[in-house]
RODO-2510 file (C-alpha; in nm, 4 decimals, decimal comma):
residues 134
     n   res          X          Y          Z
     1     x    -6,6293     0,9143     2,7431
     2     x    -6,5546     1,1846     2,4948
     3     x    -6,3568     1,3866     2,7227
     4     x    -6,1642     1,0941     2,8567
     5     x    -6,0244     1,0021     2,4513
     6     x    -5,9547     1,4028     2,3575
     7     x    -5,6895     1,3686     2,6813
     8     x    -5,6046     1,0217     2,6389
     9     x    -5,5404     0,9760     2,2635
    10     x    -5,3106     1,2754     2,2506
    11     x    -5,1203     1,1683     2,5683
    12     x    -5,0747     0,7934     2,3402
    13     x    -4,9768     0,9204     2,0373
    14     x    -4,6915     1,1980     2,2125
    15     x    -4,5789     0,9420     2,3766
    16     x    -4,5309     0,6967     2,1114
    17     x    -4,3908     1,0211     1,8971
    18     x    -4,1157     1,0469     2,2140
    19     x    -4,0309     0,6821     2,1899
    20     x    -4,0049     0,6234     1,8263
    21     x    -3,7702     0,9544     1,8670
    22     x    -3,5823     0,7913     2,1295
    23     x    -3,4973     0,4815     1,9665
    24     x    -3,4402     0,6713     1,5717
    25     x    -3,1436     0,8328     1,7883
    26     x    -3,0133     0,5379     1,9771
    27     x    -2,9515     0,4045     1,6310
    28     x    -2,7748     0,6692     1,5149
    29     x    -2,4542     0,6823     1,7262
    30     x    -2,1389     0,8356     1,5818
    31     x    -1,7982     0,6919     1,6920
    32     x    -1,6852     0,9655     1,9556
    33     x    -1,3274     0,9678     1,8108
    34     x    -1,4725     1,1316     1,5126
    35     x    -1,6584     1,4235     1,6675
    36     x    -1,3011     1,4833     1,8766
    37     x    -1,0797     1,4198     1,6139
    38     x    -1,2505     1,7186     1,4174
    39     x    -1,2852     1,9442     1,7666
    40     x    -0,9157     1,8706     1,8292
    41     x    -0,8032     1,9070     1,4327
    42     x    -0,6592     1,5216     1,4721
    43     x    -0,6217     1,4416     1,1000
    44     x    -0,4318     1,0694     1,2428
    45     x    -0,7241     0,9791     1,4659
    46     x    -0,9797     1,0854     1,1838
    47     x    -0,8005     0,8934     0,9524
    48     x    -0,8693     0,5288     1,1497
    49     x    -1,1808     0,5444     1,0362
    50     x    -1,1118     0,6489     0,6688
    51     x    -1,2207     0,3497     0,4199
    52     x    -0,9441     0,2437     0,1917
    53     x    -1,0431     0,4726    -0,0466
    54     x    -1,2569     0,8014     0,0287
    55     x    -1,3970     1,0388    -0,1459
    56     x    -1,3020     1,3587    -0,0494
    57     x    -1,3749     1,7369    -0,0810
    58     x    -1,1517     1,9863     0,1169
    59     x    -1,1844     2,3423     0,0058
    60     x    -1,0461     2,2604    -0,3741
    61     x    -0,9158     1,8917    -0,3546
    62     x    -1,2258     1,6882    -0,4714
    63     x    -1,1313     1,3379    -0,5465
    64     x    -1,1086     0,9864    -0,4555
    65     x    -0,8365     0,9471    -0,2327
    66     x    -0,6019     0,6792    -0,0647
    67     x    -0,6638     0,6287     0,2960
    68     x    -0,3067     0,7918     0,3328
    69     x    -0,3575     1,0761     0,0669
    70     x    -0,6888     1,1649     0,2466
    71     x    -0,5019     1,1690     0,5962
    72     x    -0,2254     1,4116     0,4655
    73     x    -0,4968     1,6248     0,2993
    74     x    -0,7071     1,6715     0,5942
    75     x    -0,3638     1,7431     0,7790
    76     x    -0,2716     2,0401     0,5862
    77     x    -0,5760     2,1581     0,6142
    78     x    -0,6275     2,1223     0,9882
    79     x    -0,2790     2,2760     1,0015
    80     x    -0,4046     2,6013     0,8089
    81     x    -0,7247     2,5959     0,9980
    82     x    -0,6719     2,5419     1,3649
    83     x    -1,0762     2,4187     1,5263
    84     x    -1,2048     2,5925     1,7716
    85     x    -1,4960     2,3898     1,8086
    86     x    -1,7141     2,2010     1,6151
    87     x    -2,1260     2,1199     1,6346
    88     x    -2,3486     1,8896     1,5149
    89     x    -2,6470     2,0303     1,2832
    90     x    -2,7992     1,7379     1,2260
    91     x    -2,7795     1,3694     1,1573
    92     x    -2,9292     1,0820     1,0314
    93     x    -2,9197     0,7500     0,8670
    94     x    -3,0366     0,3741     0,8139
    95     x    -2,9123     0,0284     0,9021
    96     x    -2,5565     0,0190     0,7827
    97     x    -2,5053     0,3909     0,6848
    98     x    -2,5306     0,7156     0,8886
    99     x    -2,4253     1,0432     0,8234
   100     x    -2,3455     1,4073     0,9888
   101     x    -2,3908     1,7391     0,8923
   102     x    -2,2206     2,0078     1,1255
   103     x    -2,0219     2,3296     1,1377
   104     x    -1,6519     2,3831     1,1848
   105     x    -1,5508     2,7077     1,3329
   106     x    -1,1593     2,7474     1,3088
   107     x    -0,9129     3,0008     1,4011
   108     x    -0,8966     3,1609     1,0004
   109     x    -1,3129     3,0488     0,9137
   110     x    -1,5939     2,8671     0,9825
   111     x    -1,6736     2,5423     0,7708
   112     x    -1,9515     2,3251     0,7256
   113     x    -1,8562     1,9366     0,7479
   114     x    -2,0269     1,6887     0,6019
   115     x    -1,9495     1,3077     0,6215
   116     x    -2,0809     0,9448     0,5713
   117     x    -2,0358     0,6179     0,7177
   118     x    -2,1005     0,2983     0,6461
   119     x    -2,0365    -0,0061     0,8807
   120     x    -1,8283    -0,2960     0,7311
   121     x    -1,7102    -0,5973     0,9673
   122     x    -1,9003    -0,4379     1,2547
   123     x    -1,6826    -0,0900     1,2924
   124     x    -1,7807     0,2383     1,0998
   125     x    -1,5738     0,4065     0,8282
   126     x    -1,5603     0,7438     0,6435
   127     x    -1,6480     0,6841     0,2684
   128     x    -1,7308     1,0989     0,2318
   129     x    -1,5978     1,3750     0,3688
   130     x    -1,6670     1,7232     0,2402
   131     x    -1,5336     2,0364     0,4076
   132     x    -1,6718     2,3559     0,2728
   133     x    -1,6314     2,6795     0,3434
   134     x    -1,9423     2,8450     0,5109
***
């Protein structure tokens, strides 16, 4: 009977590990638009799901901004860095907030990007966004 638990109790409990893994993610899903708006440099799609006010950090600029001020900030900046790609590091989160840590690699620099959401009325919006230089 011995045998049967050492190969049967590990089995269980990886299993259970794979499932509780499975679902942790499934919870965790970041709007699509996002990921492309920053793989594209789309400062107007990215900007949808900017709150009304967000605080921001973009190289120097680090404020609260305006939904619009944010938007033409990220602009110029995806204008002076052109992405080439960009990839998630990690990510994480709990009912009603999530958030993303990645890196940015551009034409003039690679960047890491960090932002969070928070779910209001059923759709998720950018309340940080910090893009540093790596």
């Amino acid at each position: 009977m011995t045998a049967v638990k050492k190969i049967v109790f590990p089995f269980i409990f990886i299993l259970a590990l794979l499932l509780v893994s499975t679902v942790a993610k499934s919870q965790i899903e970041i709007p699509n638009d996002i990921i492309r708006s920053l793989e594209k440099g789309n400062a107007k799609l990215l900007s949808d799901y900017f709150n009304d006010n967000v605080e921001l950090v973009v190289l120097d600029n680090d404020n609260v901004y305006s939904k619009a001020q944010a938007k033409q900030i990220v602009k110029n900046f995806f204008d002076s860095f052109i992405p080439e790609s960009f990839t998630i590091i990690h990510q994480g989160g709990k009912e009603g907030s999530k958030y993303v840590i990645g890196n940015l690699k551009t034409n003039n620099g690679n960047f890491r990007i960090y932002f969070l959401l928070k779910k209001e009325k059923g759709k998720d919006y950018i309340h940080q966004l910090r893009i540093e230089k790596k």
